[in-house]
VOGU-581717 format. One line per 5 residues: number of its first residue (from 1); for each residue x, y, z of C-alpha. Coordinates in steps of 0.5 Angstrom, whole numbers. Example, Ala and Ser with C-alpha at 12.3 -4.5 7.8 and 13.67 -1.06 7.14 Angstrom:
REM residues 2
1	25/-9/16 ~ 27/-2/14;
This chain:
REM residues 256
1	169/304/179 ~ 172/304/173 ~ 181/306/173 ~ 180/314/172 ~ 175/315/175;
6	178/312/183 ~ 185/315/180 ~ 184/323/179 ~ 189/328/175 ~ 189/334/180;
11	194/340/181 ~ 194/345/186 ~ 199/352/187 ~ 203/354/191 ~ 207/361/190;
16	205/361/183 ~ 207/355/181 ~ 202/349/178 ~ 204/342/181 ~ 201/336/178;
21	198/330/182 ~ 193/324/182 ~ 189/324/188 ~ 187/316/189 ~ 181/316/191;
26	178/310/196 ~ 171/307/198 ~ 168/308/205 ~ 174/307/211 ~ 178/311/216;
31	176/319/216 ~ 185/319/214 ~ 189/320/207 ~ 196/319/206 ~ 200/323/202;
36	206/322/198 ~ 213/325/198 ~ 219/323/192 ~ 226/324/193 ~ 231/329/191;
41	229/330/183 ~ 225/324/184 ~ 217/324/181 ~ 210/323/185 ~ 212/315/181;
46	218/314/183 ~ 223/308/181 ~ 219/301/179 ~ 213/305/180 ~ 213/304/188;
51	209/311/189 ~ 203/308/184 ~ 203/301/188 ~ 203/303/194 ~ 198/308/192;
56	193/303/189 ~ 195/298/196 ~ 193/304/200 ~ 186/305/196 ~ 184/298/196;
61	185/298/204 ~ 180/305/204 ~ 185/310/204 ~ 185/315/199 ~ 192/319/197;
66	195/324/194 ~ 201/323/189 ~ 204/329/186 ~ 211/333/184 ~ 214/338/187;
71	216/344/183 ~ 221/343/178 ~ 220/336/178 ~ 215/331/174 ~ 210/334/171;
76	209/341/174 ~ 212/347/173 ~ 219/350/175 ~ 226/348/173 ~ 230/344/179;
81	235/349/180 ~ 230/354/184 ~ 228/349/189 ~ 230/349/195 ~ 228/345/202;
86	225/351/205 ~ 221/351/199 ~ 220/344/198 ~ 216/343/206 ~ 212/349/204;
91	209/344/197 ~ 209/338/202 ~ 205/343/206 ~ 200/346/201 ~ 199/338/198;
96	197/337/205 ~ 191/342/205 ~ 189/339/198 ~ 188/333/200 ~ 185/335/207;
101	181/338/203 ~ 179/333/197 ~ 178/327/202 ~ 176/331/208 ~ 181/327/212;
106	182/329/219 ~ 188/325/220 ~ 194/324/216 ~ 199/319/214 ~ 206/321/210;
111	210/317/206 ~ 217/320/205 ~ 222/317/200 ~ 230/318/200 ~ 230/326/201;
116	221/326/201 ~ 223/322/208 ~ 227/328/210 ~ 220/333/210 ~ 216/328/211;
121	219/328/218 ~ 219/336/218 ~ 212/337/215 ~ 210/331/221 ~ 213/335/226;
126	209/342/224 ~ 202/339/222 ~ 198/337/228 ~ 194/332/223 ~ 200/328/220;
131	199/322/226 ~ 203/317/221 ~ 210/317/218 ~ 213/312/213 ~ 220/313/212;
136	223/310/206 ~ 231/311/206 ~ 229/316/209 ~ 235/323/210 ~ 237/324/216;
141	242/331/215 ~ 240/334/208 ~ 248/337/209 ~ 252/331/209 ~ 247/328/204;
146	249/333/199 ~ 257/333/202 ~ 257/326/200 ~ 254/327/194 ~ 260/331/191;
151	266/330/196 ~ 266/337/198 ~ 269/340/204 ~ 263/344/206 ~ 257/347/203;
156	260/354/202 ~ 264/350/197 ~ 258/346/193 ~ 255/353/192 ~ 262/356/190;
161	261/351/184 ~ 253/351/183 ~ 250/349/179 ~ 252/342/180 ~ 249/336/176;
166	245/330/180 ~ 243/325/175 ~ 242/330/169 ~ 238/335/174 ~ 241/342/176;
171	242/343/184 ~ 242/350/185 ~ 246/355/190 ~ 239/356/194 ~ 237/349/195;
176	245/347/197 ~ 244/353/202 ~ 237/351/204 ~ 241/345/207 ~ 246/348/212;
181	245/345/220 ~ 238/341/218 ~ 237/334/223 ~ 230/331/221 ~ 230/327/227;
186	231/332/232 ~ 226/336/229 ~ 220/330/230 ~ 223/329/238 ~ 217/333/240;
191	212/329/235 ~ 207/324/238 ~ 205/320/232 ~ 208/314/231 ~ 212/311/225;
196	215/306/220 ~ 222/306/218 ~ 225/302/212 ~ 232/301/211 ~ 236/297/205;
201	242/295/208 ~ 245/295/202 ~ 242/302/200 ~ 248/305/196 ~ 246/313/197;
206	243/314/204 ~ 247/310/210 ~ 242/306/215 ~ 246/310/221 ~ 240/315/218;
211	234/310/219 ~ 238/308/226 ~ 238/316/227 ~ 230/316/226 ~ 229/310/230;
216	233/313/235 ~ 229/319/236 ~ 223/317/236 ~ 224/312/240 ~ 218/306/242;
221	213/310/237 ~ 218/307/231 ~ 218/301/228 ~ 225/299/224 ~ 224/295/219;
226	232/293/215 ~ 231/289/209 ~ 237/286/208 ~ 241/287/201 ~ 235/292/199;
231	239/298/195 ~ 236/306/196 ~ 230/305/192 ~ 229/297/194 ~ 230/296/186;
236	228/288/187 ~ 221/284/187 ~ 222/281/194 ~ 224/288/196 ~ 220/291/193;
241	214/286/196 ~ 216/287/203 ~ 216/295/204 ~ 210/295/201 ~ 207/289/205;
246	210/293/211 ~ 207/300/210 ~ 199/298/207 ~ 199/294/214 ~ 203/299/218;
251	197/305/216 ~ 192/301/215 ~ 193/300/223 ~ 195/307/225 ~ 190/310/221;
256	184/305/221;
């Protein structure tokens, strides 16, 4: 099967807005799909192409996925400042009724990276289908992410002086309030899937306390995995090899 034809450009809509996505699809294998969730302003690609690989991993062990960009984000439509998290998990929602759809997949597998890792939790904790969670440098406190970002006193303080500029992207005052009082793991104490958790130890952006908040939560229905000198985004070959490595095995054995 030829590149474009196992690798489809697909969008799908939510509260009108467009987003954009590639659905990898796989040869025979489980009736199961994965779904991908990139981080804050982050794109269904994600740093050194880490979505595109495990995507294509995940193929090749027959099991299709779905990539794609939130609103505002990537390809699809919207600016970044209207985003909030509310709106985010409603996207993660809806790509998860398109993959079903697409795939006919009646189990699901989410990977979540940074704050994709943080709805991913959330989305697992609201979809009966979702039995697989991959949680890479996953947030735990979408608060005291964005506290630690821009050294403010309190999220009223953020929003007073939003938009506020991450990375070249304007975080708006709905998404700063959209973060008030939320704790993924809490959330998933009540879920009975099983799930992998990936940590750099030298991650520069989200603490591995968050990871251990996780693996906390989810007790023995968790796997932690440290990778010792890795940053957030496991920006090197070794590290890179190793959670990918990690995730294909970990899916290809809850989902199979």
């Amino acid at each position: 099967m030829r590149l474009f034809e196992r690798e489809q450009p697909v969008s799908f809509e939510v509260a009108g807005r467009e987003l954009a996505g590639v659905l990898h699809v796989a040869g025979r294998g489980p009736k199961a799909a994965a779904l991908f969730l990139h981080g804050l302003t982050g794109t269904r690609v994600e740093p050194h192409r880490l979505f595109v690989k495990c995507a294509r991993s995940l193929a090749e062990a027959g099991i299709p996925s779905l990539r794609f960009d939130h609103s505002g984000c990537g390809e699809s439509i919207g600016e970044f400042v209207d985003q909030r998290l509310d709106l985010m998990l409603d996207e993660a929602a809806a790509a998860a009724e398109f993959l079903r759809g697409r795939t006919g997949a009646a189990r699901l597998g989410l990977v979540g990276l940074s704050m994709g890792g943080f709805n991913a939790a959330r989305l697992a904790a609201r979809d009966a289908s979702v039995e697989a969670l991959v949680l890479w440098a996953a947030v735990a406190s979408a608060e005291n992410l964005i506290l630690a970002m821009t050294g403010a006193p309190s999220l009223e303080a953020v929003a007073s002086t939003c938009p506020f500029d991450h990375h070249g992207n304007a975080v708006g005052v709905g998404f700063v309030r959209s973060a008030a009082g939320l704790f993924a793991p809490a959330e998933l104490r009540g879920w009975r899937g099983r799930a992998l958790v990936v940590q750099g130890t030298a991650d520069e952006e989200v603490p591995p306390s968050d990871a251990r908040e996780y693996s906390a939560a989810l007790g023995d229905r968790a796997k932690l995995v440290l990778v010792e000198g890795a940053s957030h985004t496991f920006n090197a070959i070794p590290h890179e090899g190793r959670v990918l490595s990690e995730t294909v095995s970990f899916l290809r054995e809850a989902l199979g």
